[in-house]
C-alpha positions as CSV (number, residue, x, y, z in Angstrom):
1,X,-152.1,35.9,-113.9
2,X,-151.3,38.8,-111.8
3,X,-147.9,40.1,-111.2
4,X,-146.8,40.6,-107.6
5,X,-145.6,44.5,-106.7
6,X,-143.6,44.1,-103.4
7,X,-140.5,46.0,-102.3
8,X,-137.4,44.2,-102.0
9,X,-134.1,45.4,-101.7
10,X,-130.6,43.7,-101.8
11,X,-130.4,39.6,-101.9
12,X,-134.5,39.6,-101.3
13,X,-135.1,40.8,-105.4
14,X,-138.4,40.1,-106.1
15,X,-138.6,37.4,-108.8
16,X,-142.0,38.8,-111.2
17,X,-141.5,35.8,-113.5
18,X,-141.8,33.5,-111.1
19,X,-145.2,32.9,-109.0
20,X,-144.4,31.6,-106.1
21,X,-141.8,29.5,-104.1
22,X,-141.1,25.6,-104.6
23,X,-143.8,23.3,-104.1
24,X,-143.3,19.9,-104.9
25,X,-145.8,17.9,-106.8
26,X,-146.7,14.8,-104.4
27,X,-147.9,13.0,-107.3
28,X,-144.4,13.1,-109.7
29,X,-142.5,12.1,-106.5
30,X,-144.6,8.9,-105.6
31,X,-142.8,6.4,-105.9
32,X,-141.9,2.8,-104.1
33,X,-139.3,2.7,-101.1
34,X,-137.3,0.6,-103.1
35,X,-136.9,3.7,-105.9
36,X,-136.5,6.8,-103.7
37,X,-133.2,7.3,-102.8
38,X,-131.6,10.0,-100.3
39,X,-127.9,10.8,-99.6
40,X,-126.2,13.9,-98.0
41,X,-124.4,16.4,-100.3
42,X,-122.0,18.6,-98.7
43,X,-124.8,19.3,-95.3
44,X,-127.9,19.2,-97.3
45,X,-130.2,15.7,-97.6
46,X,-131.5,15.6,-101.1
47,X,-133.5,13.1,-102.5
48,X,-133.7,11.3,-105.7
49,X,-135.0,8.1,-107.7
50,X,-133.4,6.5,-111.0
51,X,-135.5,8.9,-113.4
52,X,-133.1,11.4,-112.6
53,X,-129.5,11.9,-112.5
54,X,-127.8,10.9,-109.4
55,X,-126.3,13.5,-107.6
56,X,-122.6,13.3,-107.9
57,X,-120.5,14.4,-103.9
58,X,-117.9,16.2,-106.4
59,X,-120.3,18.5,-107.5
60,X,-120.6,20.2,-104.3
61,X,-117.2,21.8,-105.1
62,X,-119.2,23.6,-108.1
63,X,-121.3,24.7,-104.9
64,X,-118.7,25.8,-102.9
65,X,-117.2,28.3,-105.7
66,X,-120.3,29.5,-106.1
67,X,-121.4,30.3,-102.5
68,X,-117.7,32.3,-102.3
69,X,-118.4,34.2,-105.6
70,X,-121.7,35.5,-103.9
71,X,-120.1,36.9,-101.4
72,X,-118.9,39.6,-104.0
73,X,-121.2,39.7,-106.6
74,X,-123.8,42.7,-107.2
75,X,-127.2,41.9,-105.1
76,X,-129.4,39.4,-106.7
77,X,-131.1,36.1,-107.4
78,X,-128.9,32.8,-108.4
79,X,-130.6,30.9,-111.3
80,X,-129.7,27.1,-111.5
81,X,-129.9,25.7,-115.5
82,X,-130.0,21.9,-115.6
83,X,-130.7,21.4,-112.0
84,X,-131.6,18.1,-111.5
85,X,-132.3,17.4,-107.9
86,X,-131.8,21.1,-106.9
87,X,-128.5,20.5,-105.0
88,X,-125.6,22.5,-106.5
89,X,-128.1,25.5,-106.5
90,X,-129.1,24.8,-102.9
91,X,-126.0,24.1,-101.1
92,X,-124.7,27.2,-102.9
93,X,-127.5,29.2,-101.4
94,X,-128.0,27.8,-98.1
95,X,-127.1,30.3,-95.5
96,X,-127.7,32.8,-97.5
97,X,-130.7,35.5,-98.4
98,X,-130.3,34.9,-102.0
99,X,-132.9,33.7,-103.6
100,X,-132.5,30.7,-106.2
101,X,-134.2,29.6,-109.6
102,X,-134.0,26.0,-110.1
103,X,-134.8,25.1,-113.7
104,X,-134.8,22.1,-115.4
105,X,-137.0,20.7,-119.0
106,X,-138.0,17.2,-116.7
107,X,-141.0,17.7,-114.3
108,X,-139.4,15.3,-112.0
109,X,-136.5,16.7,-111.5
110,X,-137.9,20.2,-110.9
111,X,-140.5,18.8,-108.2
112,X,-137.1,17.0,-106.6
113,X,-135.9,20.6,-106.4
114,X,-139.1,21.8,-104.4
115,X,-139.0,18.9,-102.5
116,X,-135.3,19.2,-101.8
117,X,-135.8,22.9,-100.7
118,X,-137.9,21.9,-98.0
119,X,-136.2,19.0,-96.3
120,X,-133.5,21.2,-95.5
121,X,-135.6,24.1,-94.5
122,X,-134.7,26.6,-97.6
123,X,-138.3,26.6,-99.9
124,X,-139.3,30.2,-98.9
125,X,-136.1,31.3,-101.1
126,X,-136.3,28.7,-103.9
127,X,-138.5,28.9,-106.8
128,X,-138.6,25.7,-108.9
129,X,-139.7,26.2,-112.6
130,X,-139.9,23.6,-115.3
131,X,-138.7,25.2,-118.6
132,X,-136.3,25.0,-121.2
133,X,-132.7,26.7,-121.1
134,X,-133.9,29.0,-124.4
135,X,-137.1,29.9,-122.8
136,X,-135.7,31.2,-119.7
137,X,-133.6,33.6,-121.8
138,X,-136.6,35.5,-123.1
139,X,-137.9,36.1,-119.2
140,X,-137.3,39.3,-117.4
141,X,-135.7,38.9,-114.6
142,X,-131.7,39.2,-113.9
143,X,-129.4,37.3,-112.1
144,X,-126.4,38.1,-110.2
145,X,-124.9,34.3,-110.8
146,X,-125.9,31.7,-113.1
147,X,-125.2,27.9,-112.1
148,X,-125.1,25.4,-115.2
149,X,-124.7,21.9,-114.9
150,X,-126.2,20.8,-118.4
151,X,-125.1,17.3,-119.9
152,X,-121.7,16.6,-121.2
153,X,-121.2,13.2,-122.3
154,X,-120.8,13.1,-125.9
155,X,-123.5,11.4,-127.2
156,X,-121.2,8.3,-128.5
157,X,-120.2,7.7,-125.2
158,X,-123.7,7.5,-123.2
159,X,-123.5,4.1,-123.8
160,X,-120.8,3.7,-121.2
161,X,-123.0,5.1,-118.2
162,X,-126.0,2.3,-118.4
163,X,-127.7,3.7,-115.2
164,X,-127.9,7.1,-115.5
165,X,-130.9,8.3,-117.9
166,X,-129.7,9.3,-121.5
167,X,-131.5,12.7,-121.6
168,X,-129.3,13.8,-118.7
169,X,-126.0,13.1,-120.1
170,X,-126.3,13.1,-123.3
171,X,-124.6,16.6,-124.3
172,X,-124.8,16.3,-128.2
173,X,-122.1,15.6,-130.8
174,X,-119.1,16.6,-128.9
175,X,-120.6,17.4,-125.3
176,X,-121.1,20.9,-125.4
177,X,-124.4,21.2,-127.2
178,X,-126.6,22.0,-123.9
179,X,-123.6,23.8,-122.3
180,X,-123.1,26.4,-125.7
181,X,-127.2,26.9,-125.2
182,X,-126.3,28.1,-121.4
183,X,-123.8,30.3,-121.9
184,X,-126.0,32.0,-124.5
185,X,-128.7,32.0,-121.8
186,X,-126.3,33.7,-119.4
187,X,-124.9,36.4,-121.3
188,X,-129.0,37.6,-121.9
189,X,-129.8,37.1,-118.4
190,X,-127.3,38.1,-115.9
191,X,-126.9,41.3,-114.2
192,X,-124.0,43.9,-114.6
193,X,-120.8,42.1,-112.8
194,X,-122.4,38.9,-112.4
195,X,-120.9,35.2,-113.2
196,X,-121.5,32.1,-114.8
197,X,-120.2,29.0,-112.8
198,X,-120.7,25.9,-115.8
199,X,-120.0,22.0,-115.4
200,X,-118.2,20.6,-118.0
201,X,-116.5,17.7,-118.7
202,X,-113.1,18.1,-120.4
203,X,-110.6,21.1,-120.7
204,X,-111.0,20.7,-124.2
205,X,-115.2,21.7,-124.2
206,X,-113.9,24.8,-122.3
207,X,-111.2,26.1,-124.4
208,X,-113.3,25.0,-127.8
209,X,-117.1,25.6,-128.1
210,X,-117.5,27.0,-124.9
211,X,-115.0,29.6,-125.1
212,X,-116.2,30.1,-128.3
213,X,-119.4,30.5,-127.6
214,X,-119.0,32.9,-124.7
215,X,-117.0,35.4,-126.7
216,X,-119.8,35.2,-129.6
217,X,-122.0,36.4,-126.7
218,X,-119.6,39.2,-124.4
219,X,-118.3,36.5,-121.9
220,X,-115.3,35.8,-120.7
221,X,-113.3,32.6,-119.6
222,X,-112.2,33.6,-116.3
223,X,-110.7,30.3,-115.0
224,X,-110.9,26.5,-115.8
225,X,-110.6,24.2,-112.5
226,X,-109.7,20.8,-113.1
227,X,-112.1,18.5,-110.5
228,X,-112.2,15.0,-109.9
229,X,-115.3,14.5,-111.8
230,X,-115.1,16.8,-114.5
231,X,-114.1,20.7,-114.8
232,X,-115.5,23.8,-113.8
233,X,-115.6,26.9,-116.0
234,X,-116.0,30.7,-114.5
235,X,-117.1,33.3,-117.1
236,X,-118.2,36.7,-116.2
């Protein structure tokens, strides 16, 4: 595969990992009436159906911190880790030249992410990739903000959320195992001055593993904001 060579300059970086913008795939996203469901977060319309994880209207605050960190972090591209449907990343984007990485491990949900992207209008600065959170550590490219929102739920306590599919909730032992795995992924990918804005579920992940983790790995806990679904955890 050939790498692109254009110019870019500021919030247009070129992206040479990634081919090309989001294109959804027709065929993961066919799916009954009955199944496809649509719902507005914060402005955007984003769609979904059960295989995925619903999109929660809390998480839009997660959004709107990051859309006011990128107002003063260096130039650069945002990459989304656990994306799901594509709409923390996009609402954090939209309005913006920034362009954004949307990554998830499921096929579905990355082609929800393309498909997302284009019902509001936003695919030519989206890329939608489907990869693991270790994997996109060894690419090249640098980000000026990382977005996370990687399961939580401690994996004795999936049990309690019947409709929402285990491999999206289920965060390991004590709920931080996907989230310790994307702050490592941060620290190797972000640029000079950039940010890490991570969903969590407790205080306690923050100030334990987490923490931990991100001072194995030359972060720093910048703040912990209680929400009403969860917390949110800025490291730089």
């Amino acid at each position: 595969m050939q790498t692109p060579a254009p110019t870019a300059t500021a919030d247009q970086t070129v992206l040479p990992s990634v081919p090309s913008p989001a294109g959804g795939s027709h065929d993961l996203l066919d799916v009954g009436d009955d199944d496809r469901r649509t719902a507005f977060v914060g402005r955007l319309e984003i769609a979904w159906d059960p295989r995925i994880l619903e999109p929660r209207p809390w998480t839009a605050e997660q959004s709107r911190w990051a859309a006011r960190l990128l107002t003063t972090l260096p130039p650069g591209p945002v990459l989304e880790l656990c994306s799901g449907a594509g709409h923390i990343g996009l609402l954090a984007v939209a309005g913006t030249r920034r362009q954004l990485v949307c990554v998830d491990r499921e096929p579905v949900a990355t082609a929800y992410a393309a498909d997302n992207a284009a019902r509001n209008g936003i695919d030519q600065q989206v890329h939608a990739r489907t990869a693991t959170i270790e994997q996109v550590a060894e690419e090249p490219t640098r980000y000026a903000l990382v977005i996370a929102d990687p399961p939580w739920v401690p994996t004795a306590g999936v049990d309690r959320f019947p409709e929402d599919p285990p491999g999206a909730i289920d965060g390991g032992p004590d709920g931080t195992d996907l989230a310790v795995a994307c702050v490592r992924t941060a620290a190797r990918v972000l640029l000079p001055g950039g940010a890490l804005v991570l969903q969590l579920g407790t205080g306690e992940q923050a100030t334990g593993a987490v923490a931990d983790a991100a001072a194995a790995h030359g972060l720093t806990v910048d703040e912990v904001r209680p929400c009403l679904g969860g917390v949110l955890v800025l490291l730089r």
